[in-house]
Structure formats: structure tokens, C-alpha cells
Phi, psi and omega in degrees: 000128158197174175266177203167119139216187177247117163290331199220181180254349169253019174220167173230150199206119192242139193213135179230158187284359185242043184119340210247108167249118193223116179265117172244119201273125188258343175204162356313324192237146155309115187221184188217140186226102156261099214246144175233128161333150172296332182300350194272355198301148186098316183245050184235167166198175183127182158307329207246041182047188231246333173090007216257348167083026163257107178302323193291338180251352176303349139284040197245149207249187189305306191306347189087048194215146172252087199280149161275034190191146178290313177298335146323297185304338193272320190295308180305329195261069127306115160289324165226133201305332188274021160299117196269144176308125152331147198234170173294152180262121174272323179267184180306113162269023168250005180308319201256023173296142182278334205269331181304000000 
């Protein structure tokens, strides 16, 4: 069971009885905010890390290797392998504040 509404005209807002909040911010920039209940610390993997309250391992990819770049661990998560890689970004994010 969940829900889905718009609190705003710039967000969506996805909320489930088991826990899964998933907010998504549509401007300036598109972004995705994902919170899981605390019962879930541990039992997590992915993109959105491990859940585990160790910073150091929050980059470990399927294989279990802990990379050193988000975009290499992002690279890593491919849902399908012939997707060409994300490469790093050299400019500024704060460049794209509306707000400058």
C-alpha cells in the first residue's frame, strides 16, 4: 500500500505502510530523496548505500569492492551492463543554484 501526492507544485511525494518515503524535488533541479524506517538499518544495498552507520563502506558495489568515486559506485550499479558510463563532473553544483 502507498500513496503518492504533490505537496507543492515542485515536489512528489511517494509514502508506503512499510516504511519507503520517497520524495522527489522537480525545480530548481531534479533531485530524489529516499528515507527508509529505522527498522530497516542493515538490511539495505544499493545506490542509496548500506544503511549500516559506517561511512567508509557506503560506496561498496554488487561485488563488494568499496570504490573511491561516487561516479565509479554509480557505474557500478548499471542495470544493464552495455549502458555507457557516467563520466565525473569538473564543474561547479553549486553553479546551478537558482539562487546565484
Amino acid at each position: 500500500d502507498f500513496t503518492v501526492f504533490m505537496p507543492s507544485s515542485f515536489h512528489i511525494m511517494l509514502q508506503t505502510t512499510f516504511g519507503l518515503q520517497v520524495q522527489v524535488q522537480l525545480v530548481p533541479l531534479m533531485q530524489v530523496y529516499i528515507t527508509v524506517d529505522q527498522r530497516f538499518q542493515g538490511n539495505t544495498c544499493g545506490i542509496c548505500g548500506n544503511f549500516n552507520k559506517v561511512l567508509l563502506d557506503e560506496l561498496m558495489t554488487p561485488q563488494g569492492v568499496v570504490e573511491g568515486t561516487p561516479v565509479s559506485f554509480a557505474n557500478a550499479w548499471k542495470a544493464q551492463s552495455n549502458c555507457p558510463d557516467r563520466t565525473e563532473r569538473m564543474d561547479d553544483p553549486c553553479s546551478y543554484s537558482s539562487d546565484s
